[in-house]
PDB file with SEQRES, HELIX, SHEET and CRYST1 records, atoms N, CA, C and O in Angstrom:
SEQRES   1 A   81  UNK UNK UNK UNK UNK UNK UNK UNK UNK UNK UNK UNK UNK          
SEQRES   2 A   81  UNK UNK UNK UNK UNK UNK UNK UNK UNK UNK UNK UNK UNK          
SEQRES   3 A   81  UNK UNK UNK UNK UNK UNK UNK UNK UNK UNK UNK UNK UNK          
SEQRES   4 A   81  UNK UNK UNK UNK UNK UNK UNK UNK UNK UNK UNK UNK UNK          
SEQRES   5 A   81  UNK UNK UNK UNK UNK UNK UNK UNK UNK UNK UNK UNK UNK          
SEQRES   6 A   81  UNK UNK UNK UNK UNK UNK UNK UNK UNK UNK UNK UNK UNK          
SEQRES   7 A   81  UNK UNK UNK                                                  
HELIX    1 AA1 UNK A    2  UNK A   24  1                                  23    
HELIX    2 AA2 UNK A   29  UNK A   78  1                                  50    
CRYST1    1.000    1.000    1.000  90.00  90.00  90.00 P 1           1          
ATOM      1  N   UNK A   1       5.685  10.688  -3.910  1.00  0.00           N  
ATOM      2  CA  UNK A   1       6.760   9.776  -3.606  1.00  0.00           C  
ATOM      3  C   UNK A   1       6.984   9.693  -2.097  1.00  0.00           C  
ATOM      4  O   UNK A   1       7.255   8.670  -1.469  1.00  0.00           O  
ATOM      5  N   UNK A   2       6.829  10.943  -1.605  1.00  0.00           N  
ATOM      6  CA  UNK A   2       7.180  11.398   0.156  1.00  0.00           C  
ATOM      7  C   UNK A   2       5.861   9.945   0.622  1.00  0.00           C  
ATOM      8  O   UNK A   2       6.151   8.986   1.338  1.00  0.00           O  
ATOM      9  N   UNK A   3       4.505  10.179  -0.003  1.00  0.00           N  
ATOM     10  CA  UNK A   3       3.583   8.863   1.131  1.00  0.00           C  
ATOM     11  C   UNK A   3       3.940   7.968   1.253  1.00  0.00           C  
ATOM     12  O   UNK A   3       3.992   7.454   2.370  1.00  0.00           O  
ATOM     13  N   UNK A   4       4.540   7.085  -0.340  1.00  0.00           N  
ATOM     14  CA  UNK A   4       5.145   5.698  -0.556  1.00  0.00           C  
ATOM     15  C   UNK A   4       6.430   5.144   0.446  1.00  0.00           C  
ATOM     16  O   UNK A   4       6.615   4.038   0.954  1.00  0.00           O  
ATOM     17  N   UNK A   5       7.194   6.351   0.497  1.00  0.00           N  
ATOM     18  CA  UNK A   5       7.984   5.917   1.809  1.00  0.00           C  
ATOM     19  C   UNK A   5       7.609   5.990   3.182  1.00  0.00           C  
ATOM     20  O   UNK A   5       8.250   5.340   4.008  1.00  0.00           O  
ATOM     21  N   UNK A   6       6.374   6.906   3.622  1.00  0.00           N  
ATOM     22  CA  UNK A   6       6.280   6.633   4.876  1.00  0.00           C  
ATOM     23  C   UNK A   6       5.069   5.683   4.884  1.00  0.00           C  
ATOM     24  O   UNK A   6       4.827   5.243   6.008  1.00  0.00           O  
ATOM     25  N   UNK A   7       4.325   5.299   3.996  1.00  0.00           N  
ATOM     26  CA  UNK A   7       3.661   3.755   3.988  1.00  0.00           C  
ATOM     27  C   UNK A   7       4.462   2.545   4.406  1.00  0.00           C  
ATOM     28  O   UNK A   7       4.263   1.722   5.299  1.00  0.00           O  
ATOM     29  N   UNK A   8       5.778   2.715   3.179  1.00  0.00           N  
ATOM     30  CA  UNK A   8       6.540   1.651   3.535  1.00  0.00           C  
ATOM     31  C   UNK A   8       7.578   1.814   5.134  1.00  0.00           C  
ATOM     32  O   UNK A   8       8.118   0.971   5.849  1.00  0.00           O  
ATOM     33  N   UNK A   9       7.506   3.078   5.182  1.00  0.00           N  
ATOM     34  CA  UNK A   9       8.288   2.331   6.871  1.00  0.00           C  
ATOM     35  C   UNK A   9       7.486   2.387   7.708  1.00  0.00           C  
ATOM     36  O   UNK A   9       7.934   2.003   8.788  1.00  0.00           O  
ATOM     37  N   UNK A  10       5.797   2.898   7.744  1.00  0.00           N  
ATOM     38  CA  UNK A  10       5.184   2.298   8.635  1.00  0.00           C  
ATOM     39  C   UNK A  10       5.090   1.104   8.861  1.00  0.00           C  
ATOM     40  O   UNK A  10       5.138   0.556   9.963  1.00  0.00           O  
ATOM     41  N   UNK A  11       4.939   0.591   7.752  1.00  0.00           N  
ATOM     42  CA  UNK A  11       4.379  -1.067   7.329  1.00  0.00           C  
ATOM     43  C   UNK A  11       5.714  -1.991   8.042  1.00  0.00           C  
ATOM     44  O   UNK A  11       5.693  -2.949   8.815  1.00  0.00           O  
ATOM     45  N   UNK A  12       6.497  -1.473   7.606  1.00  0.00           N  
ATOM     46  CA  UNK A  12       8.009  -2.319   8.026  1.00  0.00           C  
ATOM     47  C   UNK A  12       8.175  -2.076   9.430  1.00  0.00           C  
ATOM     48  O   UNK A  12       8.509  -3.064  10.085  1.00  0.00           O  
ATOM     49  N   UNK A  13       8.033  -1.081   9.998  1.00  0.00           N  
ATOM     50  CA  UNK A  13       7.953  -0.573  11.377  1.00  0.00           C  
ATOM     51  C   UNK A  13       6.921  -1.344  12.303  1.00  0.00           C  
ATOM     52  O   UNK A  13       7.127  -1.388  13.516  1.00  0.00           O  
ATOM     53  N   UNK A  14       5.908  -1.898  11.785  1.00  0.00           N  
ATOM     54  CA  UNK A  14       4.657  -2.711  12.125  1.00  0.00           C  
ATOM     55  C   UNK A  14       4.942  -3.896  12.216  1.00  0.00           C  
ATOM     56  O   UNK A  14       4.500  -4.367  13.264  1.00  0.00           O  
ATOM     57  N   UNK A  15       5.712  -4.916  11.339  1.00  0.00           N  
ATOM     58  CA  UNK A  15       6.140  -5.848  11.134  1.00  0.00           C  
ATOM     59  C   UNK A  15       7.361  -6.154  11.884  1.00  0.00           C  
ATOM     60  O   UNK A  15       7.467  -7.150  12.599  1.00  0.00           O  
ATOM     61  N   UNK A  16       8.495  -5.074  11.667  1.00  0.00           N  
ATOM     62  CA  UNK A  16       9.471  -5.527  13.019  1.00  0.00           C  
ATOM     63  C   UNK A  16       8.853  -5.076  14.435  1.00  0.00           C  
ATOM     64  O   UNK A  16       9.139  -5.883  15.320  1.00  0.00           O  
ATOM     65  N   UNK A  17       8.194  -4.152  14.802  1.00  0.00           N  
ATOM     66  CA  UNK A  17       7.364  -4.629  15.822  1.00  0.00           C  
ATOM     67  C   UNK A  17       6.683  -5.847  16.284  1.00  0.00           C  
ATOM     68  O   UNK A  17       7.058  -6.643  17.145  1.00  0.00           O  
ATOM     69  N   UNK A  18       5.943  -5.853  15.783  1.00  0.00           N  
ATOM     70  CA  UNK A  18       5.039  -7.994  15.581  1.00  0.00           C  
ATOM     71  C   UNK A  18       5.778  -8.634  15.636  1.00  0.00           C  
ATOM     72  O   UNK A  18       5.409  -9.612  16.287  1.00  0.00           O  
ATOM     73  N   UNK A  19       7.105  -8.749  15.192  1.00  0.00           N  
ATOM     74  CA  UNK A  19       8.091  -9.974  15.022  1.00  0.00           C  
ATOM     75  C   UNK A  19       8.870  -9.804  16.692  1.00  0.00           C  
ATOM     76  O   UNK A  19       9.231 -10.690  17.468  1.00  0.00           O  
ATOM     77  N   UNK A  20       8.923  -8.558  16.800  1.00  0.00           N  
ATOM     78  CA  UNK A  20      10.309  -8.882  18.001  1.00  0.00           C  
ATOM     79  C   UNK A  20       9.039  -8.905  19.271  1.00  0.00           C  
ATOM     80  O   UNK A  20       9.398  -9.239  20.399  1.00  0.00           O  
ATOM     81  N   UNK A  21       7.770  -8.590  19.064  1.00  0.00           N  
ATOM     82  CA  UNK A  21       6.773  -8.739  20.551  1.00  0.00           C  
ATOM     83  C   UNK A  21       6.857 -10.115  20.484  1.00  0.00           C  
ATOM     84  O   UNK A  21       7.219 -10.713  21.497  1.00  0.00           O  
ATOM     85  N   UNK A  22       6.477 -10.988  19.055  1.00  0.00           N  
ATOM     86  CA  UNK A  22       6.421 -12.303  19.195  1.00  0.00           C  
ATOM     87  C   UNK A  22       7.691 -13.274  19.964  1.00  0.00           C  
ATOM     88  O   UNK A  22       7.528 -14.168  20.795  1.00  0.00           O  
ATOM     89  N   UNK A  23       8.643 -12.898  19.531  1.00  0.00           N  
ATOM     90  CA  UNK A  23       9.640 -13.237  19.573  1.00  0.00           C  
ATOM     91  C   UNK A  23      10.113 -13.549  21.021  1.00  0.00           C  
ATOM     92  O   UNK A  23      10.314 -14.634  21.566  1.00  0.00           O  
ATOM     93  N   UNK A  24      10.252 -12.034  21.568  1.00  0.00           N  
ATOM     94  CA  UNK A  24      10.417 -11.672  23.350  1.00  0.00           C  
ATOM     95  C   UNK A  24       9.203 -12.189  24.018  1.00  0.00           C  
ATOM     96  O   UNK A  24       9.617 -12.543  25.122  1.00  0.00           O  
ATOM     97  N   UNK A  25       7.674 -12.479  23.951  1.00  0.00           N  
ATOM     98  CA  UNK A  25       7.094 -12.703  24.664  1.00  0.00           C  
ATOM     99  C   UNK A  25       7.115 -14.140  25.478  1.00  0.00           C  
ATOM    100  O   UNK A  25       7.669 -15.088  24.923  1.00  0.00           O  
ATOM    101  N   UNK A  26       6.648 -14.285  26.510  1.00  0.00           N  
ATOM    102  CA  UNK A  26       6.730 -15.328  27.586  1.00  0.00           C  
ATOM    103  C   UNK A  26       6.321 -16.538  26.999  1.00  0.00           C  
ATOM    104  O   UNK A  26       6.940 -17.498  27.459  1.00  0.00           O  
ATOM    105  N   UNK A  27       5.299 -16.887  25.941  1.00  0.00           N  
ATOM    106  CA  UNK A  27       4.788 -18.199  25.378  1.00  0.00           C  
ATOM    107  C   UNK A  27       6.050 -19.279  25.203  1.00  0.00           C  
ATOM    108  O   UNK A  27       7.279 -19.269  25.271  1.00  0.00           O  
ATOM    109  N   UNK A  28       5.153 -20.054  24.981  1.00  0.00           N  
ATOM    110  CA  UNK A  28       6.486 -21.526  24.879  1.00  0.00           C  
ATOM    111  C   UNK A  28       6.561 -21.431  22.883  1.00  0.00           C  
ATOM    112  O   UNK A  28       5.609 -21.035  22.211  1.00  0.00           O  
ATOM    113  N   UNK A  29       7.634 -21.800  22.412  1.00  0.00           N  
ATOM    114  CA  UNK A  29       7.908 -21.871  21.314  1.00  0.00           C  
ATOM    115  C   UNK A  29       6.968 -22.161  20.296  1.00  0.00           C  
ATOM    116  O   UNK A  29       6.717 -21.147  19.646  1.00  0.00           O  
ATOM    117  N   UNK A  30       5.907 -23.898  19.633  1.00  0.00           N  
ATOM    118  CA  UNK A  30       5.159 -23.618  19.227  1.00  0.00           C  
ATOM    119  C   UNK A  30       3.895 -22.515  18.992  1.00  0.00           C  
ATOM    120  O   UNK A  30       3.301 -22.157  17.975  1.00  0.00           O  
ATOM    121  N   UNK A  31       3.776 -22.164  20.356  1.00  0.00           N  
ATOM    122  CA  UNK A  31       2.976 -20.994  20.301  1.00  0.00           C  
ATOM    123  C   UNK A  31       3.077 -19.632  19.719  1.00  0.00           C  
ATOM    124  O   UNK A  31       2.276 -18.874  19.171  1.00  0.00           O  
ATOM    125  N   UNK A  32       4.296 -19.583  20.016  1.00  0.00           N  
ATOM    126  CA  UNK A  32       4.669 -18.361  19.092  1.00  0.00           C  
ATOM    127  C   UNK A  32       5.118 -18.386  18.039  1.00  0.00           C  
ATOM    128  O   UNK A  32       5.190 -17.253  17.564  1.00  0.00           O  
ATOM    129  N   UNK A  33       5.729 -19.699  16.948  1.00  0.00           N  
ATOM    130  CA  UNK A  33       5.830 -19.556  16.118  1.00  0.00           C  
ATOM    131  C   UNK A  33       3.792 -19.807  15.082  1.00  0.00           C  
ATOM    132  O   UNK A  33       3.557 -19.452  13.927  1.00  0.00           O  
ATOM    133  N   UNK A  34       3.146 -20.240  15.707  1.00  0.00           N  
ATOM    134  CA  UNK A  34       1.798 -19.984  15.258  1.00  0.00           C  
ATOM    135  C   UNK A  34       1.621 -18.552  15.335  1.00  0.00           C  
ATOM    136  O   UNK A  34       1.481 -18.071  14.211  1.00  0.00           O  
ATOM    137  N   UNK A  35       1.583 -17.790  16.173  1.00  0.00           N  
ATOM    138  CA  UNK A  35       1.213 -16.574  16.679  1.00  0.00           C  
ATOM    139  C   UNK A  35       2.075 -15.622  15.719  1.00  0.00           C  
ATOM    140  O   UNK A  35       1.572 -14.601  15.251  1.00  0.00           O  
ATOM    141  N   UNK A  36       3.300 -15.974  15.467  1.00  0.00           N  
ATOM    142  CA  UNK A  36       4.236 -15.546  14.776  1.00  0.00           C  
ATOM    143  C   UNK A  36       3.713 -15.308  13.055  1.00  0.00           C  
ATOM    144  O   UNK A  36       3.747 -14.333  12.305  1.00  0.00           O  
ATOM    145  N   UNK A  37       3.223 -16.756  12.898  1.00  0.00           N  
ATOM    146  CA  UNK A  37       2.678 -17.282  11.217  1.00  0.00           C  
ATOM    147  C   UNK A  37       1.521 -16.352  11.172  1.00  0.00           C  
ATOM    148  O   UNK A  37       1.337 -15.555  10.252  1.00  0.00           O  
ATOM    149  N   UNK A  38       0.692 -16.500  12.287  1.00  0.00           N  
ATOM    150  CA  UNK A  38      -1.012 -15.554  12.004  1.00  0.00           C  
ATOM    151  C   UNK A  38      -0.454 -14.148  11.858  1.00  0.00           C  
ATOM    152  O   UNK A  38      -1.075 -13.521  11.000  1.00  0.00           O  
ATOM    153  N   UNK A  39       0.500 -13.480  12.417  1.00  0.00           N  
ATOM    154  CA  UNK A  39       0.765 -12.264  12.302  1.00  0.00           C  
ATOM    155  C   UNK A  39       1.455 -12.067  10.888  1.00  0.00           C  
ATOM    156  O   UNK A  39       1.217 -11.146  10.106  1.00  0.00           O  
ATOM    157  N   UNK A  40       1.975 -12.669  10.784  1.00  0.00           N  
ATOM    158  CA  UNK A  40       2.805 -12.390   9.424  1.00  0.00           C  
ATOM    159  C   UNK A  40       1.815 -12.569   8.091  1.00  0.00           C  
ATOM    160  O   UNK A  40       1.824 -11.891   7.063  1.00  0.00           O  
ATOM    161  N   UNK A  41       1.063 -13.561   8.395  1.00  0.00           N  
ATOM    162  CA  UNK A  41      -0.234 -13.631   6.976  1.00  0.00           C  
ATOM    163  C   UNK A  41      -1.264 -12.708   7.076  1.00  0.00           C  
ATOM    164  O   UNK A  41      -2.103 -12.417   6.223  1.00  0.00           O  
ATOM    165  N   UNK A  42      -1.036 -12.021   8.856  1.00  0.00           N  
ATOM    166  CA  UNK A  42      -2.129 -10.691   8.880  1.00  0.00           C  
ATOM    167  C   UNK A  42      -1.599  -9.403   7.983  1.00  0.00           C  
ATOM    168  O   UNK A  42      -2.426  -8.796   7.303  1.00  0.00           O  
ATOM    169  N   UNK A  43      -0.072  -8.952   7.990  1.00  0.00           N  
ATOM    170  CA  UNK A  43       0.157  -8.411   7.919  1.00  0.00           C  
ATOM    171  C   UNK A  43       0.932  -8.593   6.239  1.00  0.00           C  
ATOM    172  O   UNK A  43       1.490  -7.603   5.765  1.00  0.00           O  
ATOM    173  N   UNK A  44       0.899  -9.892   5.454  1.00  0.00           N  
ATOM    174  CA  UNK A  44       0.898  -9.936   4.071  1.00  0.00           C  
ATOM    175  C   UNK A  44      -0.202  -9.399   3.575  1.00  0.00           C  
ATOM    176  O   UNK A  44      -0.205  -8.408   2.845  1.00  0.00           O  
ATOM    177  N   UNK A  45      -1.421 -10.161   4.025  1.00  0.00           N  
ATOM    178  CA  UNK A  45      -2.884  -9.370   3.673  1.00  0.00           C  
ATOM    179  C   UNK A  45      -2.827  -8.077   3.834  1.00  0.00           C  
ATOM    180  O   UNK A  45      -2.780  -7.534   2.730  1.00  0.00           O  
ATOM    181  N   UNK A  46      -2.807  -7.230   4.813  1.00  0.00           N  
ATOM    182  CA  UNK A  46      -2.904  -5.979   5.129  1.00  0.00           C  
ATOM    183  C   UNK A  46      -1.826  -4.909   3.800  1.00  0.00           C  
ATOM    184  O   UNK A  46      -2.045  -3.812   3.285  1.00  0.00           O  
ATOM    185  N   UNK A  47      -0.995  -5.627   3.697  1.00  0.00           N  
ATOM    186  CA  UNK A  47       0.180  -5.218   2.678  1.00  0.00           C  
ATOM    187  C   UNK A  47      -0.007  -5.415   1.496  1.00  0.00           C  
ATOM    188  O   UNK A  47       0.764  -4.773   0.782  1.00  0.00           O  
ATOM    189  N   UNK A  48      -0.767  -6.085   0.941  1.00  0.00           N  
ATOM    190  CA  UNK A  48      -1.289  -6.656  -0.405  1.00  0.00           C  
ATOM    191  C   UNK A  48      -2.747  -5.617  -1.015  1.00  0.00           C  
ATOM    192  O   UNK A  48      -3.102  -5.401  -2.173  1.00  0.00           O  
ATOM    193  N   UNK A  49      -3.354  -5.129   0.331  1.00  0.00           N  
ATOM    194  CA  UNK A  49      -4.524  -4.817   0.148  1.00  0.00           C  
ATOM    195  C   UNK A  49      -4.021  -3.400   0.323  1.00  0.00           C  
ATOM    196  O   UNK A  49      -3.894  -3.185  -0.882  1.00  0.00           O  
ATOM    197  N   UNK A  50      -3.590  -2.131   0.955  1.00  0.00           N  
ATOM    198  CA  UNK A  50      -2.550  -1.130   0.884  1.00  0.00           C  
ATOM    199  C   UNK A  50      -1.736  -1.290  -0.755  1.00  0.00           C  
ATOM    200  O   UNK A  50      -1.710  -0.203  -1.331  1.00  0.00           O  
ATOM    201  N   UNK A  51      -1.401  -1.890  -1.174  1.00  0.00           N  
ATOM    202  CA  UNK A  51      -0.699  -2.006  -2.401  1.00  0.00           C  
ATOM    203  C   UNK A  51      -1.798  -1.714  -3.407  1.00  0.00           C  
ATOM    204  O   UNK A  51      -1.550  -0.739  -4.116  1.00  0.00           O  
ATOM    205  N   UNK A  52      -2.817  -2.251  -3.613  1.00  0.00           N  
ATOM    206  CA  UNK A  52      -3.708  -2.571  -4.473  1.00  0.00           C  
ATOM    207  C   UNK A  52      -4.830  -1.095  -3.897  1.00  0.00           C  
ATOM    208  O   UNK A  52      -5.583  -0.543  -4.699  1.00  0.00           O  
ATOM    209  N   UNK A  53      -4.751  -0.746  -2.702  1.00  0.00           N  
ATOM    210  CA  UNK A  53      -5.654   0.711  -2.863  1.00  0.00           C  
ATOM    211  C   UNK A  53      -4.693   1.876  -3.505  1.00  0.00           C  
ATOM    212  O   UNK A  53      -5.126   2.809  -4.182  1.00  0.00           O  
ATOM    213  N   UNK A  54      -3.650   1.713  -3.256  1.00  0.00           N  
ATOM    214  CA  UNK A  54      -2.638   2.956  -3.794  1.00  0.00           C  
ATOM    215  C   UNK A  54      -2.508   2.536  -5.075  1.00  0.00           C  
ATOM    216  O   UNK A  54      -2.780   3.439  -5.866  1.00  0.00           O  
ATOM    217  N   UNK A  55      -2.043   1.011  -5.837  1.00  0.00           N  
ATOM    218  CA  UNK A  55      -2.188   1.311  -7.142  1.00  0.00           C  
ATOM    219  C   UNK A  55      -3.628   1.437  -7.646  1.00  0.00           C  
ATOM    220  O   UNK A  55      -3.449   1.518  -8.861  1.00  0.00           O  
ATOM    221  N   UNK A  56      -4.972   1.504  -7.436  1.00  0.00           N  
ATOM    222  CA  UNK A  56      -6.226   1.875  -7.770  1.00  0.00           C  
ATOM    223  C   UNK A  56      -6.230   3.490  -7.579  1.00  0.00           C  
ATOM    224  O   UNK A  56      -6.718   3.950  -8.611  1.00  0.00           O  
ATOM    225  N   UNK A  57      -5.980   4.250  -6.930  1.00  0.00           N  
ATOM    226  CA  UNK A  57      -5.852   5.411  -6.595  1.00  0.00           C  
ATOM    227  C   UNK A  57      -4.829   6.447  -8.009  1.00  0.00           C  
ATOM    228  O   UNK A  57      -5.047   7.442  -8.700  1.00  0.00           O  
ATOM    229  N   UNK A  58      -3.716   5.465  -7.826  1.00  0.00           N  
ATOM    230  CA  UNK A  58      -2.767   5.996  -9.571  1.00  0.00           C  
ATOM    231  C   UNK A  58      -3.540   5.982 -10.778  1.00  0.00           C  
ATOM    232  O   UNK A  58      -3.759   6.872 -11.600  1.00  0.00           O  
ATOM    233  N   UNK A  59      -3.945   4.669 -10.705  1.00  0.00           N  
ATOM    234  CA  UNK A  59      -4.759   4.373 -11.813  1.00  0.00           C  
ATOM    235  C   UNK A  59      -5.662   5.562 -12.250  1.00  0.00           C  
ATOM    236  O   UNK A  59      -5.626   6.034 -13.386  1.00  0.00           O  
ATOM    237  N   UNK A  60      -6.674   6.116 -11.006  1.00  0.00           N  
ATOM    238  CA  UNK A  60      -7.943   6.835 -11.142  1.00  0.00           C  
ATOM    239  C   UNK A  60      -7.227   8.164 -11.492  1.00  0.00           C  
ATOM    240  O   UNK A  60      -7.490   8.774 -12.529  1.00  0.00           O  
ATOM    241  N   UNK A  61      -6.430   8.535 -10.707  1.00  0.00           N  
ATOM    242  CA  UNK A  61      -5.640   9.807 -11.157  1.00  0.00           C  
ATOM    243  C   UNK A  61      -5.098  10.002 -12.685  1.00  0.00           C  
ATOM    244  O   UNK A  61      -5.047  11.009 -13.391  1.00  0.00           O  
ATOM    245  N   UNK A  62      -4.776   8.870 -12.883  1.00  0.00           N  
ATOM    246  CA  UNK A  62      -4.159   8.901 -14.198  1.00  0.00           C  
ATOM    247  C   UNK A  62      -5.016   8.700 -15.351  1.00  0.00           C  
ATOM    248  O   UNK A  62      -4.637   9.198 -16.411  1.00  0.00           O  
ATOM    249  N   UNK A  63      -6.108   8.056 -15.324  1.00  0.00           N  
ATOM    250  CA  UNK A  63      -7.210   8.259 -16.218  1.00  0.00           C  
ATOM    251  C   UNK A  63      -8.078   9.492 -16.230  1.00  0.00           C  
ATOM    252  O   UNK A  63      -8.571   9.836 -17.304  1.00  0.00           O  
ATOM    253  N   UNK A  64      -8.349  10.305 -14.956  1.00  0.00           N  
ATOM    254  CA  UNK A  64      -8.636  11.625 -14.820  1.00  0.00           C  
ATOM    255  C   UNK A  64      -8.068  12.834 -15.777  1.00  0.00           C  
ATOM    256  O   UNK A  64      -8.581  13.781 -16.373  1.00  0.00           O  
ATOM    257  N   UNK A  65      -6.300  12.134 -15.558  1.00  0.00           N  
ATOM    258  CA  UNK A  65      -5.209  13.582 -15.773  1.00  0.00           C  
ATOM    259  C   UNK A  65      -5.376  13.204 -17.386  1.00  0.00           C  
ATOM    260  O   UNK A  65      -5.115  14.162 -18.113  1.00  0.00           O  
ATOM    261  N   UNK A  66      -5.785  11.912 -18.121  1.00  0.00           N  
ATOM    262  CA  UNK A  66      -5.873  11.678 -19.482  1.00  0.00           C  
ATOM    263  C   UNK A  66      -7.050  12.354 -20.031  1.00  0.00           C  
ATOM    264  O   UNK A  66      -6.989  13.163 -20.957  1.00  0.00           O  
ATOM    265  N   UNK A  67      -8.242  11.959 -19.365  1.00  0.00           N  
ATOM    266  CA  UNK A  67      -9.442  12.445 -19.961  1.00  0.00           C  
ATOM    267  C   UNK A  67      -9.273  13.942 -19.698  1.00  0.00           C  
ATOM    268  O   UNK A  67      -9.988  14.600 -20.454  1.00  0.00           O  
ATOM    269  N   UNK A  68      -8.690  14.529 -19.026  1.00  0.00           N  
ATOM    270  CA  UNK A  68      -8.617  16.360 -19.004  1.00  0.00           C  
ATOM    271  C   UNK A  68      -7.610  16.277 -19.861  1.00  0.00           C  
ATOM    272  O   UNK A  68      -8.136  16.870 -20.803  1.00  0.00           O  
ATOM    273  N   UNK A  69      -6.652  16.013 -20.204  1.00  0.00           N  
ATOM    274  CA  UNK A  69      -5.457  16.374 -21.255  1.00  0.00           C  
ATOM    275  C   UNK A  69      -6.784  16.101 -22.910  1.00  0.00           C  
ATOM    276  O   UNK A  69      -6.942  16.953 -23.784  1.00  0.00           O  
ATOM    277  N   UNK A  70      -7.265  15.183 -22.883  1.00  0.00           N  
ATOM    278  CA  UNK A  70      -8.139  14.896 -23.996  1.00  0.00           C  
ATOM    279  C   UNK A  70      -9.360  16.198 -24.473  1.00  0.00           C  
ATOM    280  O   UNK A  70      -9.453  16.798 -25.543  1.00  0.00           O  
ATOM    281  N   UNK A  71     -10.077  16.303 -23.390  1.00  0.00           N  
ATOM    282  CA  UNK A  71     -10.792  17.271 -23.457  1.00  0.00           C  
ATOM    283  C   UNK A  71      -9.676  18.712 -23.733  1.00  0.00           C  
ATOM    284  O   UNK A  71     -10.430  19.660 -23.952  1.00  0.00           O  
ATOM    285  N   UNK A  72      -8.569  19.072 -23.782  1.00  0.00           N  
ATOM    286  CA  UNK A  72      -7.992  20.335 -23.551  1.00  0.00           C  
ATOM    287  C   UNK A  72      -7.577  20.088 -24.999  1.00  0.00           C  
ATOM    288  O   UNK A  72      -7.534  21.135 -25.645  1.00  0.00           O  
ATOM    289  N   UNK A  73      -7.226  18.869 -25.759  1.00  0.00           N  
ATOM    290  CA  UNK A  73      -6.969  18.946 -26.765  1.00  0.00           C  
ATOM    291  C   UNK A  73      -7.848  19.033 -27.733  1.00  0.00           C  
ATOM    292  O   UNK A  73      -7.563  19.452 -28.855  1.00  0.00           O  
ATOM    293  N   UNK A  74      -9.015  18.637 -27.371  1.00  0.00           N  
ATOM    294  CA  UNK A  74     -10.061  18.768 -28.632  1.00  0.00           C  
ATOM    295  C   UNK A  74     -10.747  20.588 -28.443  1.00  0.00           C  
ATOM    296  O   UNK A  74     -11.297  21.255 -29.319  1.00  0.00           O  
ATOM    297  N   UNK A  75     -10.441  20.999 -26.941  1.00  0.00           N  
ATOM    298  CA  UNK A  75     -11.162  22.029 -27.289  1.00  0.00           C  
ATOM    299  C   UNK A  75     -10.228  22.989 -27.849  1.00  0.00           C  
ATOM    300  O   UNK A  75     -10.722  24.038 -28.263  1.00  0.00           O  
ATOM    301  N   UNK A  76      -8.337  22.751 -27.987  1.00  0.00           N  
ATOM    302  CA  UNK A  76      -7.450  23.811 -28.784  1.00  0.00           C  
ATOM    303  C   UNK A  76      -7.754  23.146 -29.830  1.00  0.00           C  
ATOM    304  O   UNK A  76      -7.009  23.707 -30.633  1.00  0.00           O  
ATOM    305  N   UNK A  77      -8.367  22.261 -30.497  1.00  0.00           N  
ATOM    306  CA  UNK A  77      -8.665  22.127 -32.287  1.00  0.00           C  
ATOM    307  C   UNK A  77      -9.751  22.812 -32.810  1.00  0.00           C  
ATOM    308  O   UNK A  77      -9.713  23.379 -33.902  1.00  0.00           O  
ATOM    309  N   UNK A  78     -10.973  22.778 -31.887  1.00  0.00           N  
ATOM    310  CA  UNK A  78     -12.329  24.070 -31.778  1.00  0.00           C  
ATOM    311  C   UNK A  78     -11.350  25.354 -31.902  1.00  0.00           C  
ATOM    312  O   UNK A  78     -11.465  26.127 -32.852  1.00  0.00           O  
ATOM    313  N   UNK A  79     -10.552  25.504 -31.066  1.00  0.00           N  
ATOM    314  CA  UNK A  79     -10.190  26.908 -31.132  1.00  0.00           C  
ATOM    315  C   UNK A  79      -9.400  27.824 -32.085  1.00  0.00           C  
ATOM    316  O   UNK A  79      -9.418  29.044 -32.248  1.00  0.00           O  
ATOM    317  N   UNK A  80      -8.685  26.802 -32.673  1.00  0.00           N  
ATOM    318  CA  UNK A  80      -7.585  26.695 -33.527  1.00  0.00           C  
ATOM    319  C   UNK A  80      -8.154  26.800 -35.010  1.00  0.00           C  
ATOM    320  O   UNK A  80      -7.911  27.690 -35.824  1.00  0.00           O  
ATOM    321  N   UNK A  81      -9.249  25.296 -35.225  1.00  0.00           N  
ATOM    322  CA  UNK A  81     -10.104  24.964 -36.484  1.00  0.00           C  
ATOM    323  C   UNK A  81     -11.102  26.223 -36.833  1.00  0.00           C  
ATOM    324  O   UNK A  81     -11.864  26.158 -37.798  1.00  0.00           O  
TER     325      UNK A  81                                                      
END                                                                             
């Protein structure tokens, strides 16, 4: 639970960063609201793809922690039977 939150305030920490460099920097307005848009669809992607390795990662764990709970049960019916 402790990674999921410091994923998420890196990520958020990254993003209000990007937003307020965009924001404060010297460019004239269109420019930065482009510069603004590319950063923000960089950083949906980047966030989408982080989402989808950590839920692949649960997933694998959790089919692991099944197939050992499986195997532990057939071998207390050997042991038992």
């Amino acid at each position: 639970m402790n990674s999921i939150k410091f994923v998420s305030a890196l990520l958020a920490g990254a993003a209000v960063g990007a937003a307020l460099g965009i924001l404060f920097a010297p460019g004239k307005g269109p420019a930065n609201r482009k510069a603004f848009s590319r950063k923000s669809s960089d950083f949906t992607n980047e966030l989408k793809d982080k989402t989808n390795d950590f839920i692949e990662s649960v997933v694998e764990k959790f089919e692991a922690a099944k197939e050992e709970a499986q195997q532990l049960a057939e071998n207390g019916k050997l042991k038992a039977g």
